[in-house]
Residue, then its C-alpha position, 0 to 999 in steps of 0.5 A: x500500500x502506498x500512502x504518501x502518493x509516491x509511485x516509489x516503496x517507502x524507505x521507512x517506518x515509525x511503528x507503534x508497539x503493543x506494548x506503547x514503545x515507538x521504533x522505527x525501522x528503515x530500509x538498508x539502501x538508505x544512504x547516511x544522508x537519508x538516514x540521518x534525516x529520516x532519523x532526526x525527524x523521528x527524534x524530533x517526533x519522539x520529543x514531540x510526544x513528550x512534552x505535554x505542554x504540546x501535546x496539550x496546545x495541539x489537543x486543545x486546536x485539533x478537538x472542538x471546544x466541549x465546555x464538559x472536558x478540559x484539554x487534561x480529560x482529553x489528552x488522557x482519553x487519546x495518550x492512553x494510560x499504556x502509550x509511552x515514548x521510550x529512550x534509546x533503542x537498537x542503532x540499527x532499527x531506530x532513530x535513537x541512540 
C-alpha cells in the first residue's frame, strides 16, 4: 500500500508497539544522508510526544471546544494510560541512540 502518493516503496517506518514503545525501522539502501534525516525527524517526533505542554496546545486546536472536558480529560482519553515514548533503542532499527 502506498500512502504518501509516491509511485516509489517507502524507505521507512515509525511503528507503534503493543506494548506503547515507538521504533522505527528503515530500509538498508538508505544512504547516511537519508538516514540521518529520516532519523532526526523521528527524534524530533519522539520529543514531540513528550512534552505535554504540546501535546496539550495541539489537543486543545485539533478537538472542538466541549465546555464538559478540559484539554487534561482529553489528552488522557487519546495518550492512553499504556502509550509511552521510550529512550534509546537498537542503532540499527531506530532513530535513537
Amino acid at each position: 500500500m502506498i500512502v504518501s502518493g509516491s509511485q516509489n516503496l517507502p524507505v521507512g517506518a515509525i511503528l507503534f508497539e503493543e506494548d506503547g514503545s515507538i521504533q522505527l525501522s528503515l530500509m538498508n539502501s538508505l544512504d547516511e544522508e537519508d538516514t540521518a534525516a529520516i532519523t532526526l525527524i523521528s527524534d524530533y517526533f519522539q520529543y514531540a510526544l513528550s512534552r505535554e505542554d504540546w501535546m496539550l496546545s495541539f489537543v486543545d486546536q485539533f478537538l472542538p471546544e466541549d465546555p464538559i472536558n478540559n484539554s487534561v480529560t482529553k489528552l488522557k482519553s487519546i495518550r492512553g494510560s499504556h502509550l509511552r515514548v521510550i529512550e534509546g533503542g537498537k542503532s540499527d532499527t531506530s532513530g535513537s541512540q
